[in-house]
Structure formats: structure tokens, C-alpha cells
C-alpha positions as CSV (number, residue, x, y, z in Angstrom):
1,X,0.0,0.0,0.0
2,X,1.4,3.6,-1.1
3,X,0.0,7.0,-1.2
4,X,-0.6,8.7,-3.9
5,X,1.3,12.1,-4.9
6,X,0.1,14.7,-6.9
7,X,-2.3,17.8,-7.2
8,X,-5.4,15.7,-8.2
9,X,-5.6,12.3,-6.2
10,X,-7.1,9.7,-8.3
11,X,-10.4,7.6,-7.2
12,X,-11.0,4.7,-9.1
13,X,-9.3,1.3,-11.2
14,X,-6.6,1.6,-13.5
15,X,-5.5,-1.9,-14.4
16,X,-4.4,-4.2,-11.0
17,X,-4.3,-0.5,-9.2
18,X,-6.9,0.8,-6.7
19,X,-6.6,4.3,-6.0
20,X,-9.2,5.5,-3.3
21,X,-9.6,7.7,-0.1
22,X,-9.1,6.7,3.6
23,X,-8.4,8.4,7.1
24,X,-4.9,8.3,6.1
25,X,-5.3,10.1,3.3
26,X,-5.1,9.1,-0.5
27,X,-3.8,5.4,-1.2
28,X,-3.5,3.1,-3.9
29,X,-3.2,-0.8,-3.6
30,X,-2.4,-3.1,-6.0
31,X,-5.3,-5.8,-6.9
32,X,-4.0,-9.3,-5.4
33,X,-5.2,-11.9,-3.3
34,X,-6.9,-15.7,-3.9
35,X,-9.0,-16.1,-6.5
36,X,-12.8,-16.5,-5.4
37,X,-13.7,-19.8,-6.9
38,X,-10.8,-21.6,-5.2
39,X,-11.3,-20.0,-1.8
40,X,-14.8,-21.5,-1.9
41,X,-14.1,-24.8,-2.7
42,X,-10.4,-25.2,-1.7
43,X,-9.8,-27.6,1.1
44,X,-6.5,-25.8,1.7
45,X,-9.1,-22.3,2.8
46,X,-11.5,-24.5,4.8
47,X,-10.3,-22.8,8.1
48,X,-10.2,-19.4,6.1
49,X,-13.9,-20.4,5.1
50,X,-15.3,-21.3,8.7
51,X,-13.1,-17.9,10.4
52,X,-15.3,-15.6,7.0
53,X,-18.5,-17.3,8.0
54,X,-18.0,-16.9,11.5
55,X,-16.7,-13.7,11.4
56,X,-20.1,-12.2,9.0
57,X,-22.3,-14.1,11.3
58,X,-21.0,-11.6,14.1
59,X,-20.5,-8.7,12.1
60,X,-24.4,-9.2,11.5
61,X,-24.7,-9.6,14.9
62,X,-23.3,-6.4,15.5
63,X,-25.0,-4.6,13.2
64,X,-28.4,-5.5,14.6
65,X,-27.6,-4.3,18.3
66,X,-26.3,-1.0,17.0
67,X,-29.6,-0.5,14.8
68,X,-31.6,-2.1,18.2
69,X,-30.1,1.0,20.2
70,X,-29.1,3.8,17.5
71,X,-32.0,5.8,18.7
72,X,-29.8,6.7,21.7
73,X,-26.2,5.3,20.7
74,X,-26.1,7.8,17.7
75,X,-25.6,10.8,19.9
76,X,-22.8,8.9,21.5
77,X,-20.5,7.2,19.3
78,X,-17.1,7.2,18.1
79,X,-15.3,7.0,14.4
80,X,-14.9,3.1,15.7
81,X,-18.1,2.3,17.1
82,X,-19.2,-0.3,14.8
83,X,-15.8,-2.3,14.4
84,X,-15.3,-2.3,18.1
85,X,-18.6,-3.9,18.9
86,X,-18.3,-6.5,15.6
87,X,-14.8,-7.1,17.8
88,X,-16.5,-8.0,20.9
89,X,-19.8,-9.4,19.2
90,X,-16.8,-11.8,17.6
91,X,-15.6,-12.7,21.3
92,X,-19.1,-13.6,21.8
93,X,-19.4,-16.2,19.0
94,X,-16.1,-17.8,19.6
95,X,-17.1,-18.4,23.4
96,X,-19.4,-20.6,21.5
97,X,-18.9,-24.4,22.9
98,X,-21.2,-26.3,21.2
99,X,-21.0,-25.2,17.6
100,X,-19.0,-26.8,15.4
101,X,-16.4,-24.5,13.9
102,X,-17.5,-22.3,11.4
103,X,-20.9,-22.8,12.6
104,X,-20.6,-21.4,16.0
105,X,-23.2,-18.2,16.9
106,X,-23.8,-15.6,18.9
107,X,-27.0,-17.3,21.3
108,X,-24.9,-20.2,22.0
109,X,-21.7,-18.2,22.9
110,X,-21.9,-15.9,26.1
111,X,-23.6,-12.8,25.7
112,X,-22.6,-11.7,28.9
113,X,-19.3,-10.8,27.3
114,X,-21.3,-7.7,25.7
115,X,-21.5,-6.1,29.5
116,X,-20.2,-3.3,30.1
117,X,-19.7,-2.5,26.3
118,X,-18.5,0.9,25.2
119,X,-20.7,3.0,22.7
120,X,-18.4,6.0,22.8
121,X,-14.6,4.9,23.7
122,X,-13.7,8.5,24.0
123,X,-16.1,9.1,26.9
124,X,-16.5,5.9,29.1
125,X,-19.8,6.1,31.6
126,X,-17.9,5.1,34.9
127,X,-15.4,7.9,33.7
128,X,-18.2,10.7,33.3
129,X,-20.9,9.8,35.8
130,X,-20.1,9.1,39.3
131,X,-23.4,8.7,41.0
132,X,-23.9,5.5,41.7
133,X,-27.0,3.7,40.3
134,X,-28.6,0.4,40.6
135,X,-30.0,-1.8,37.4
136,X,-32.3,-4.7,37.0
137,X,-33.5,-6.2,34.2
138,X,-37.3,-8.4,34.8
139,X,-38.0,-10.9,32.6
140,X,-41.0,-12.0,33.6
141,X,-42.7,-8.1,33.6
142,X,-40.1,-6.9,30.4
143,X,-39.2,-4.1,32.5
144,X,-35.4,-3.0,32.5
145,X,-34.7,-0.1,34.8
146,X,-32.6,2.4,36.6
147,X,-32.5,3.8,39.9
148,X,-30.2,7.3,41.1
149,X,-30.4,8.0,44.0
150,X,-29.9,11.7,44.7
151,X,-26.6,13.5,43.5
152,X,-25.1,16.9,43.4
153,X,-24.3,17.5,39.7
154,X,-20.9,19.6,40.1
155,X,-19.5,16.6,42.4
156,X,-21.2,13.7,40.4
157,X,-20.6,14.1,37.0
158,X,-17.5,15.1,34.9
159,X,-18.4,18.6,33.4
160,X,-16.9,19.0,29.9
161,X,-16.2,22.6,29.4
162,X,-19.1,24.2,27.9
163,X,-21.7,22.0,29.0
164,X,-24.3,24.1,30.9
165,X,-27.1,20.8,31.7
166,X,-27.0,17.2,31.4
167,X,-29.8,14.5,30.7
168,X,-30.0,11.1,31.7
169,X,-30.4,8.3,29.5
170,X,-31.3,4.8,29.1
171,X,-32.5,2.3,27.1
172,X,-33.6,-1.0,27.3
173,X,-33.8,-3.8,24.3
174,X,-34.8,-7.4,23.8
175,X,-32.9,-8.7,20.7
176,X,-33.8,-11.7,18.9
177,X,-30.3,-12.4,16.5
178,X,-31.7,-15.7,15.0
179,X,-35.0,-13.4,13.6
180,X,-33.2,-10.4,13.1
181,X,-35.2,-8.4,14.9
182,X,-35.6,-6.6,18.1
183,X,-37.5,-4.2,20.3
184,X,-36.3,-1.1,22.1
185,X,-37.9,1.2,24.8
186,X,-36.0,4.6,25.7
187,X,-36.6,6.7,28.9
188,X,-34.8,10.0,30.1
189,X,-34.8,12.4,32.8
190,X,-35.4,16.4,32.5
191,X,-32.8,18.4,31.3
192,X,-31.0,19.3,34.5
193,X,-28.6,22.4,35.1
194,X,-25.0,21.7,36.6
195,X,-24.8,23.1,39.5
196,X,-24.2,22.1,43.3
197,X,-28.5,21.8,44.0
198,X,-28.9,18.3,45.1
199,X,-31.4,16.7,42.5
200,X,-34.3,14.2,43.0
201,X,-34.0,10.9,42.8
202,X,-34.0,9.4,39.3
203,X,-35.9,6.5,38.4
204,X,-35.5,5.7,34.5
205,X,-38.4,2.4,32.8
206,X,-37.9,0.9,29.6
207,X,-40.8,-1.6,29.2
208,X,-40.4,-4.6,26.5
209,X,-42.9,-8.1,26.1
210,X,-42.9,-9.5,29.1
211,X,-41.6,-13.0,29.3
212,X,-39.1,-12.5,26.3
213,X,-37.0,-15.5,25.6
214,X,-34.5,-13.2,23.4
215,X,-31.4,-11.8,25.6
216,X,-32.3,-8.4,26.9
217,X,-29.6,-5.4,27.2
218,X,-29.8,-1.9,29.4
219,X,-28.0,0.5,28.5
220,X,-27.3,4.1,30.5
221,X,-25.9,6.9,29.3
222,X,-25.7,10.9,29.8
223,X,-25.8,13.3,27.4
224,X,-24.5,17.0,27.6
225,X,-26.3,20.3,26.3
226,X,-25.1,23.7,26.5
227,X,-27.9,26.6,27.1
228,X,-27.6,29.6,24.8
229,X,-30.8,32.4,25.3
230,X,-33.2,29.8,26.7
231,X,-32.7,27.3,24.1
232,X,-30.7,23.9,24.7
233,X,-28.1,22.8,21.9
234,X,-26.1,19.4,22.1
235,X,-22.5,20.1,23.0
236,X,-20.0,19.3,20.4
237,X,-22.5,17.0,18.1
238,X,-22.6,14.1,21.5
239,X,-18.6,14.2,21.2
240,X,-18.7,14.2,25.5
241,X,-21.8,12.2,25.5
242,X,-21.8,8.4,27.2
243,X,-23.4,5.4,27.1
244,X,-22.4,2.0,28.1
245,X,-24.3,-1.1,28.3
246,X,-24.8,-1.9,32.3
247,X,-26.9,-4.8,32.4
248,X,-27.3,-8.2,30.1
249,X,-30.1,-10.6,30.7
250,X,-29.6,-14.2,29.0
251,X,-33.1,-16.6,29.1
């Protein structure tokens, strides 16, 4: 791999070379690899073809959780976001021990792994909110919840600079990965200004179908705003914004 010199970077094929854009700027690749055919039938690639099938099977995974939670996960995500959690959702499948290789899944692996899961790497929950907060997750009712007991916002919570009030968040999800399909309940607390008040206690419900037999997920986050003549605007497009998953239920 080389980058590409010049006043007009190229985008595009010429030949066996790729020219196209990345973080790192302009780069071009030559075309190489295995051809397709013999990868797929190949016994020589049948480990490569059980690690790609495995590996898709979690990215998919992946994909569906983020989509599950992106009503509150895309105001709190990093450049990363998706590759970290196909990274963990991969841990996930190959805790598997049941499957056969190349066959193994993400409901026979351990879920649990997904705990405590990162949505924005660059502003970790137990780093930005220090209240402590109880979770619980009934199966039997569907109802995944939070519980804060009172705080002072200027001692609890790590103020970026700018940030004026905070919200609460949380979000609770029952995922079903073998249908591809899920269902999500969101819940959030007023708008609260930072300041050394104590507040009142926050208690945050996400109700699902009660009796699921899909894995369940809570997730809690916080989300800064900055006031400006009465009006509340997100600080820095979520940049300082967390959310973590805090909970995992497994049937």
C-alpha cells in the first residue's frame, strides 16, 4: 500500500491498481489476493472459510444491536463504534462451545461478554458519571430499569467545558439475533442544570414483552447540552456524550 502524490488524487481502477480515499489520506493498492472460486471450494481455505462465515455471522450480529439502540447510541458514538462492537460481538461467537467450527453463533456463545460494552470509547460512563446507580432487568414483567439516588451534579458528573445541563439516559432492548429483529424502549430524565443543588431521585423504565426468551440489554448513558438564550443545543454534536451497556439478561 502507497500513497498517492500529486495535485489531483485519483479515485477509481486503472488496471491491478486501486486508487481510493481513507483516514490516512489518498492510497492506492495493487489488486492481489486468492482467487474466489478456489477459496470456496479449496480444502486448503476450509479454516479461512469457517473464520469468513463466523466472522459475518458476528458482524451481522453487530449490526443489529447498533440498529436495536441507535435511537440513543447515535448521539454517542465514536469513528470506531461499529468495528469495536463487531470485535466484541466476535468474542461472543467464539465463546461458542457447542457449535462446530465455522458454525458457531452468537446465542450459543456468552452474551454476557457484551456487559459493560462501550458506545463512545472516547467518553467511558464510569469515567463521566459518578453517581452511583442500581440496574435490573425483569424478565417476567419486560421491564429494564434504573435507579439514582440523589446527587449533586458539580461533584457527580465530569463537566466538559461548555456544557451548561446534562440529561440522563437509558435504554432498554430485547434482541432476537436468530430473527433479526428486536424491540427497544427509551426513557430519560429532564434536562438538569449543573450546578451544586442536590437533585431528586431518578428513576428511568424501559418496558419490552414481558416474558421475552431473546437476551435483553440496558444501557445508560448521559448526554451534555449547552444553554444559549433559553434554548438547549447538544455540546460538540454528543462528542462528550456516554453510554455503556450496564446490564445483560440471557433466558
Amino acid at each position: 500500500m502507497a500513497k498517492q502524490n500529486g495535485i489531483l488524487p485519483i479515485k477509481g481502477k486503472i488496471g491491478n491498481l486501486s486508487f481510493y480515499k481513507s483516514r490516512d489520506g489518498h492510497l492506492v493498492r495493487e489488486k492481489g489476493g486468492i482467487d474466489a472460486n478456489r477459496m470456496a471450494s479449496d480444502p486448503a481455505f476450509q479454516r479461512t472459510r469457517e473464520n469468513q462465515s463466523e466472522f459475518a455471522r458476528a458482524g451481522s450480529a453487530a449490526k443489529l444491536l447498533r440498529n436495536a439502540v441507535r435511537v440513543v447510541s447515535k448521539s454517542a458514538s465514536d469513528r470506531r463504534q461499529f468495528s469495536r462492537l463487531a470485535t466484541r460481538m466476535s468474542e461472543v461467537v467464539k465463546s461458542d462451545l457447542v457449535s462446530d467450527r465455522g458454525q458457531r453463533n452468537v446465542i450459543d456463545g456468552n452474551i454476557g461478554l457484551l456487559h459493560r460494552f462501550e458506545f463512545n470509547i472516547a467518553a467511558v460512563l464510569e469515567s463521566t458519571l459518578f453517581a452511583p446507580f442500581t440496574a435490573a432487568i425483569d424478565r417476567v414483567t419486560g421491564n429494564l430499569s434504573i435507579e439514582i439516588p440523589a446527587f449533586v451534579p458539580e461533584k457527580s458528573i465530569s463537566k466538559p467545558e461548555g456544557a451548561s445541563h446534562f440529561q440522563v439516559i437509558s435504554a432498554g432492548t430485547a434482541v432476537d439475533f436468530e430473527g433479526n429483529a428486536y424491540e427497544t424502549a427509551t426513557a430519560s430524565s429532564a434536562t438538569l442544570p449543573f450546578d451544586n443543588e442536590v437533585t431528586d431521585a431518578i428513576t428511568l423504565s424501559n418496558a419490552v414483552t414481558a416474558n421475552s426468551t431473546n437476551p435483553l440489554f440496558l444501557l445508560l448513558g448521559i448526554q451534555f447540552f449547552q444553554e444559549v438564550n433559553g434554548k438547549m443545543y447538544p455540546l460538540k454534536n454528543g462528542g462528550f456524550n456516554a453510554l455503556s451497556v450496564v446490564m445483560v439478561s440471557i433466558q
